[in-house]
N, C-alpha and C positions, 0 to 999 in steps of 0.2 A: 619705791614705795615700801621698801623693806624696814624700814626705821617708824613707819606709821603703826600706832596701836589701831584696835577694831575702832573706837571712836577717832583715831583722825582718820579712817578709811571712810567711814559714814559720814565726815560732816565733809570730807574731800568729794566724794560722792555727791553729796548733795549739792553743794555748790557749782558741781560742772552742769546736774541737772538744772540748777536754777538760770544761770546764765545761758542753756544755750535752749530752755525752753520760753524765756522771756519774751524776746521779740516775736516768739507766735502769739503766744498768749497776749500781748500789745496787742497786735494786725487785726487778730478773729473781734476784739470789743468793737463796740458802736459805741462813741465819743457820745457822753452823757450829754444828755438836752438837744440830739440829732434825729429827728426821723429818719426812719428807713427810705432812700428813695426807689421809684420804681422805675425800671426801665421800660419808659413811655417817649417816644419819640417829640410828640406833641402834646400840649395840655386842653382839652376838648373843653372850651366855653359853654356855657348856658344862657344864651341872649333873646328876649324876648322883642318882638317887632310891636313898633308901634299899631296902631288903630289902623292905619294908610299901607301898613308894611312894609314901614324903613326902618333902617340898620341905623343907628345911630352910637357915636362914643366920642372917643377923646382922645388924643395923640400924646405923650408926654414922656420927659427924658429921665433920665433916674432919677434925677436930682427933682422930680416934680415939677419942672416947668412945662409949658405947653409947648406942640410943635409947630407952628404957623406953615403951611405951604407943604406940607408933607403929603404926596400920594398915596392913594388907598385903593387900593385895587381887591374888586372879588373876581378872583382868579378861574374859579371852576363854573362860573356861566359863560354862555355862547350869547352875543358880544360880552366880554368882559366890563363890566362895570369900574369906570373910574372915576374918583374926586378929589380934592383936596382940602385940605384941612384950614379953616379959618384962623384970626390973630389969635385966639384961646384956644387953640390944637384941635378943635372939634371938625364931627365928619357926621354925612349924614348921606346911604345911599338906600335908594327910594325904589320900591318895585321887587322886592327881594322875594324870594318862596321858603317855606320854612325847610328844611334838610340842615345838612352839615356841608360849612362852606370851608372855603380858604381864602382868609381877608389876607393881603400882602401889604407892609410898610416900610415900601422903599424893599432891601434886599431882607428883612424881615414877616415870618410866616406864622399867622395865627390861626388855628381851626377854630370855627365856630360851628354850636349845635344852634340853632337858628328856628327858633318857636311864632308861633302867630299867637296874636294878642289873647289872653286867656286860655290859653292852652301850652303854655308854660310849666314847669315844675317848679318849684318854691325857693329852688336853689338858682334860678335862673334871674340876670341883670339885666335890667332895663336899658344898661348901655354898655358900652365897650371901651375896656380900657386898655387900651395899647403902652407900652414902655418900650421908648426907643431903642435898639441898640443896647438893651438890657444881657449883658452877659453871666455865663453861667459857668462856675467853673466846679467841677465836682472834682475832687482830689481825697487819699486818705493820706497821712503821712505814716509811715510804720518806723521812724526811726531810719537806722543806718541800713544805705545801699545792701550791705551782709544782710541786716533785718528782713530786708522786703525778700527777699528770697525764700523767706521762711511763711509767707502770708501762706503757701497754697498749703501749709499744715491744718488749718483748720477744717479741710473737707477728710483728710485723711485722721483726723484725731475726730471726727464723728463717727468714724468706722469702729464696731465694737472690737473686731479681730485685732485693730492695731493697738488699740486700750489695751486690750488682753495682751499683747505680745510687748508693751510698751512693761505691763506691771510683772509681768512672768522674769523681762530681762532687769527690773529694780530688784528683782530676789533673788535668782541666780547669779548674778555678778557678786552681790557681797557675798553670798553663801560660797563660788567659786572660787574668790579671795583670800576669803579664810580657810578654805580648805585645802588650798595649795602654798598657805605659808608653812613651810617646811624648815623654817630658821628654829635653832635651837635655844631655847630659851637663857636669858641670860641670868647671872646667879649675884 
């Protein structure tokens, strides 16, 4: 690097900081028009029983069709409550108490908060809608294998000490560069 002036040492500089701080800075964004998701094992329903206090809802495949003959099981009573789903996917289990259940579909697990009739919250449905075999795949991409290796920068470039020792070493390096070029100038 003997033959670079102080501007190719600066934009030389710069360039290795750009590339090899990119793929952090990809990894740490949140892909525009993504919510943040939570790590919640379950998604807790708001299901309101009718007048008699039955569970009722509806069985359906991604695709929105219905699931005819499909079991529904509430799992967390003693005897477990089972039915089956008519030719329009629908279900309907009768004698329910309000708490938070575990309706099961087939090897599929939905928590429900489980309301008596008027005593519901505003956010709660009058029925239940099940999705088949509905999968979930939550993935980020950061780029290249080498990339992803770089994702755990984001918790250490929150730390102010590493900022600080990140901008201390962008000034001491060029400063260290040019003070130990000891070539004699040329005429």
């Amino acid at each position: 690097m003997s033959g670079l002036t102080h501007k190719g040492r600066v934009l030389a500089f710069t360039a290795v900081a750009a590339l090899v701080l990119q793929p952090a800075v990809l990894c740490a964004q949140t892909p525009a028009g993504v919510a943040p998701m939570t790590n919640q094992a379950f998604q807790v329903v708001d299901v309101q029983l009718d007048a008699t206090g039955g569970l009722s809802g509806q069985v359906m495949t991604p695709q929105g069709q219905p699931v005819p003959g499909a079991t529904i099981t509430l799992a967390d009573v003693q005897p477990p409550q089972t039915t089956t789903t008519n030719a329009k996917g629908q279900f309907r289990l009768s004698g329910v108490r309000g708490g938070v259940h575990q309706l099961q579909v087939g090897s599929q697990m939905q928590m429900c908060r489980v309301w008596k009739a008027g005593t519901a919250p505003p956010s709660a449905v009058p029925q239940l809608l099940v999705v088949q075999d509905a999968r979930v795949a939550l993935a980020q991409n950061c780029g290249s294998p080498v990339a992803c290796g770089l994702a755990g920068c984001k918790e250490a470039l929150a730390n102010p000490l590493v900022v600080g020792g990140l901008i201390a070493a962008a000034i001491a390096i060029p400063v260290a560069i040019h003070n130990a070029d000891d070539d004699d100038p040329t005429s």
